[in-house]
VOGU-3710 file (C-alpha; in Angstrom, 3 decimals, decimal comma):
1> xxxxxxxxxx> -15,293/4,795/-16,498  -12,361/3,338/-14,816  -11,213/1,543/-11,581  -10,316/3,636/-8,748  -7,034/4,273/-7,410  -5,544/3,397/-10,950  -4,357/6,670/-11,772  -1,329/8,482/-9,807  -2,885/11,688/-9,078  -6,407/9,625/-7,869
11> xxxxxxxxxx> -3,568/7,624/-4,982  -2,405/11,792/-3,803  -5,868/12,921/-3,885  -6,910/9,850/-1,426  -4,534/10,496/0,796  -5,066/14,541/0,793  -8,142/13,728/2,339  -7,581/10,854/4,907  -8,433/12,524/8,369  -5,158/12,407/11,277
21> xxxxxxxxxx> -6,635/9,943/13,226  -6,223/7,528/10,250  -2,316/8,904/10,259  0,577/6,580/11,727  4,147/7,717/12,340  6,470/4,928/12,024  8,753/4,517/13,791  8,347/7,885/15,405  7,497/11,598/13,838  9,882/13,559/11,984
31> xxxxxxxxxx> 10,540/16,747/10,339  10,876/14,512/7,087  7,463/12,698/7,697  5,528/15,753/8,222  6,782/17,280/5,294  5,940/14,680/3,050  2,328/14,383/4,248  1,855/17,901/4,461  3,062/18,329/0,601  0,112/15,490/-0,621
41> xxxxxxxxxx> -2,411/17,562/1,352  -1,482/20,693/-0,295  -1,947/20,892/-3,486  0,750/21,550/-4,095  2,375/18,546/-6,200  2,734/18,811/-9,599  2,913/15,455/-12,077  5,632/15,048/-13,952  6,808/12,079/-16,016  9,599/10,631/-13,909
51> xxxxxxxxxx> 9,373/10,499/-11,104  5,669/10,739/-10,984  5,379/13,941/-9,024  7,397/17,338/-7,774  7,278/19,714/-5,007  9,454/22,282/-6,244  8,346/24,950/-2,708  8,944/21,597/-0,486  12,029/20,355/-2,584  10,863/16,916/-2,795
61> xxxxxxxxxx> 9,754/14,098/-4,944  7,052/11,690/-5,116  6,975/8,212/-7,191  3,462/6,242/-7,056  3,045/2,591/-7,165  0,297/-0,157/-6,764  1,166/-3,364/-4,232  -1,431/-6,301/-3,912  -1,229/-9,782/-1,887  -2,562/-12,252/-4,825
71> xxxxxxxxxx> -0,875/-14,947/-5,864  -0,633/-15,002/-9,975  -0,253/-18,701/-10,828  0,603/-19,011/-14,565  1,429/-15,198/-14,354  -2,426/-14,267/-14,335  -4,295/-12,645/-11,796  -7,861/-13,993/-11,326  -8,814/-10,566/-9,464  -7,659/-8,210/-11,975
81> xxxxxxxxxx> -9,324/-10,575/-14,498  -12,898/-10,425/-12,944  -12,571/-6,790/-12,234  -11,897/-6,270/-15,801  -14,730/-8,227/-16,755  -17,266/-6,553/-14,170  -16,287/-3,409/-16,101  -17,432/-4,700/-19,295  -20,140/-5,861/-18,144  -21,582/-2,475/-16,553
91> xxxxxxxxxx> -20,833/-1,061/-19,905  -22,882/-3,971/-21,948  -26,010/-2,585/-19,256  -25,630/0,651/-20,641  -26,237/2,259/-17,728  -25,891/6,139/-17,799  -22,213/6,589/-15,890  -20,572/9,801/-16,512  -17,133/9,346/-18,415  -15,334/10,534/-15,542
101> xxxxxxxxxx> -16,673/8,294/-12,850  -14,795/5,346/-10,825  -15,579/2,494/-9,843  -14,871/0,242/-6,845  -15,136/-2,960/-7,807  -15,357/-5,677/-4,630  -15,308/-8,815/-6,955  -13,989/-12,381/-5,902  -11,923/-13,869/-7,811  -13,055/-17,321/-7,009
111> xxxxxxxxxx> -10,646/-19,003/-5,648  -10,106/-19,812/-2,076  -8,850/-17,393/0,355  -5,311/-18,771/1,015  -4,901/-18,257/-2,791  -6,750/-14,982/-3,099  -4,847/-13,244/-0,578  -1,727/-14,812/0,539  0,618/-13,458/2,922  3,982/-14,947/1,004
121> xxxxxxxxxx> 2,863/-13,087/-2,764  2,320/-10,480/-0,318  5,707/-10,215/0,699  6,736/-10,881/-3,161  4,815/-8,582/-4,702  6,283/-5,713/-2,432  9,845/-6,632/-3,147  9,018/-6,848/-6,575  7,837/-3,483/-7,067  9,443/-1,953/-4,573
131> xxxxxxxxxx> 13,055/-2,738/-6,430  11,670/-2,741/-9,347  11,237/1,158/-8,617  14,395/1,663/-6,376  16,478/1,230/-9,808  16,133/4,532/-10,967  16,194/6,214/-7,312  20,004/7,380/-8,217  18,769/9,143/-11,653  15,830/10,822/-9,395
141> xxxxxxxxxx> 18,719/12,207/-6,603  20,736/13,112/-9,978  18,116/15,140/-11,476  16,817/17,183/-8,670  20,172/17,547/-6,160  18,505/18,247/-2,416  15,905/17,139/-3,186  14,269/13,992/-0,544  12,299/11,458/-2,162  9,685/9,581/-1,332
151> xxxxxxxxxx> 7,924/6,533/-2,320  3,471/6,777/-2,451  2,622/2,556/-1,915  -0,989/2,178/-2,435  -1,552/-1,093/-0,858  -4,649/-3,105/-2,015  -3,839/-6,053/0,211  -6,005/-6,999/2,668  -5,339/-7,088/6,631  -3,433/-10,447/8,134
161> xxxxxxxxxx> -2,904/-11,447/11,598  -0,575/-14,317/12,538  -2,570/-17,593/14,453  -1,763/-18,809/17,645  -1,669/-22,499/15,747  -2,449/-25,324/17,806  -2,540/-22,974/21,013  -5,495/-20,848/19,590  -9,155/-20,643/18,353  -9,675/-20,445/14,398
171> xxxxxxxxxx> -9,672/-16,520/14,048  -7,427/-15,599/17,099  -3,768/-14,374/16,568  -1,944/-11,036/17,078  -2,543/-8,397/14,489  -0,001/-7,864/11,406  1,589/-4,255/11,584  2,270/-4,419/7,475  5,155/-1,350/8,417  6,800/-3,233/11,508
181> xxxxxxxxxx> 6,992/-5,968/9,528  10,811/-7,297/8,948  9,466/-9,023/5,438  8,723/-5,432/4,053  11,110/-3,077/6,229  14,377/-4,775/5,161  13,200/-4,075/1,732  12,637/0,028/2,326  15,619/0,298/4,234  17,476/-0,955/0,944
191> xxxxxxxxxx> 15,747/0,804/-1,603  17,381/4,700/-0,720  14,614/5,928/-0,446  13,849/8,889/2,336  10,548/8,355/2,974  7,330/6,218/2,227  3,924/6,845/2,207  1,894/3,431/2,525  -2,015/3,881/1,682  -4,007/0,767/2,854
201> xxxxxxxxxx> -7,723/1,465/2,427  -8,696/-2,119/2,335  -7,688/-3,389/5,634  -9,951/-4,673/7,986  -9,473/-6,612/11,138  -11,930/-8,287/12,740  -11,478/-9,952/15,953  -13,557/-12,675/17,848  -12,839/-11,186/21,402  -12,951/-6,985/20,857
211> xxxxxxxxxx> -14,386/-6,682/18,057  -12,982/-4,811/14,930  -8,919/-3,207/15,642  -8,036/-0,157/14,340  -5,668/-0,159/11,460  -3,916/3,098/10,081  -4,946/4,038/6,335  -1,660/5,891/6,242  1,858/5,076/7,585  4,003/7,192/6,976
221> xxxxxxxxxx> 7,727/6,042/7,505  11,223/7,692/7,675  13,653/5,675/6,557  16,191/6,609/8,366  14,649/6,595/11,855  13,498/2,760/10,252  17,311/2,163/9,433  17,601/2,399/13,372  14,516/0,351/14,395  14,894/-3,392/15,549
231> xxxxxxxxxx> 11,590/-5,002/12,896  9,036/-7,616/14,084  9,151/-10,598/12,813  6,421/-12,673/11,656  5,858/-16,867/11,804  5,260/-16,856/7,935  3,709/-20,128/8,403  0,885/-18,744/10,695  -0,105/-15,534/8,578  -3,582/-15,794/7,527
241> xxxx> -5,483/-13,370/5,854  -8,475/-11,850/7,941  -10,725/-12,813/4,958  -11,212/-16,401/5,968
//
């Protein structure tokens, strides 16, 4: 028994399924973008150890990576911590859970929700692993010449919209496009990367005046066409997480 969404192949096969209407373009379709979404629905991608998978018919590359918005004071991450625990603790029950099964596990972490989910560790976590993985993105080109190569972000932040401050309700604002954002597009436009995939299955945004607004569960971004784009930028002071 494990958490889901842990393991590389368990990111493709959530995305292999996500329906079209959960699909966003950004900033605009392309040849490139298609091809990269239409290699995770195919079955087609084989794991390999570096990067983490291989279209060999599609000549392209995929490399997987987990992004969160908690704040780890002390280096420590409460949620991780109480998810790890939860898991122990459905083992201790001895229930009967096949070996193979996952588990979502909606735990709090206990603290308050400006240092649960916070829109600056959001920010640093990205750039973190985002460069973190861009390092090796000249050995990748290297290795498999022609090749494009993309980057598969599964995002386990929640949703954010920025507050009108003093000129607002509590809980009004305008929604936070996560892949509009100048915060996080400066940092793909850097990494030389062609292409990213960003999975966000755990954004939800309420609203007090039209009720819940549709967010994408895929974006799916060409760089270059990004590269060309003029980013929104957000108040950083006013981003509050729609968890309050």
């Amino acid at each position: 028994m494990k958490l889901t969404y842990k393991n590389e192949q368990d990111i493709v096969n959530l995305v292999s399924h996500i329906d079209d209407s959960a699909v966003c373009f950004y900033p605009a379709e392309s040849v490139l973008a298609h091809k990269f979404l239409a290699s995770l629905r195919s079955g087609n991608l084989d794991q390999r150890e570096r990067p983490d998978f291989e279209d060999l018919s599609a000549s392209l590359l995929l490399e997987s990576m987990i992004v969160d918005d908690h704040p780890r004071p002390g280096k420590k991450d409460k949620t991780r911590a109480r998810e790890g625990a939860v898991l122990r603790e459905i083992k201790e029950l001895g229930l009967a859970v096949h070996s193979e099964a996952t588990v979502v596990a909606a735990v709090s972490s206990g603290l308050p929700t400006d240092q649960d989910h916070n829109y600056r560790s959001y920010i640093y976590q990205f750039k973190r692993t985002i460069s973190d993985h861009a390092r090796k993105v000249e050995v990748y080109h290297a290795e498999r010449r022609g090749f494009d190569l993309g980057f598969l972000v599964l995002d386990e932040s929640t949703a954010y919209f920025e507050s009108l401050g003093s000129f607002g309700r509590t809980g009004q604002g305008k929604p936070h496009y996560w892949f509009a954002d100048s915060a996080f597009t400066d940092v793909m436009v850097q990494s030389g990367v062609d292409c990213f995939i960003w999975v966000t299955p755990y954004k939800v945004l309420p609203t007090l005046d039209v009720g819940e607004i549709s967010l994408p569960t895929v974006a799916v971004i060409d760089v270059a066409l990004l590269a060309k784009t003029e980013p929104h930028v957000y108040n950083v002071q006013r981003m509050i997480s729609a968890e309050i």
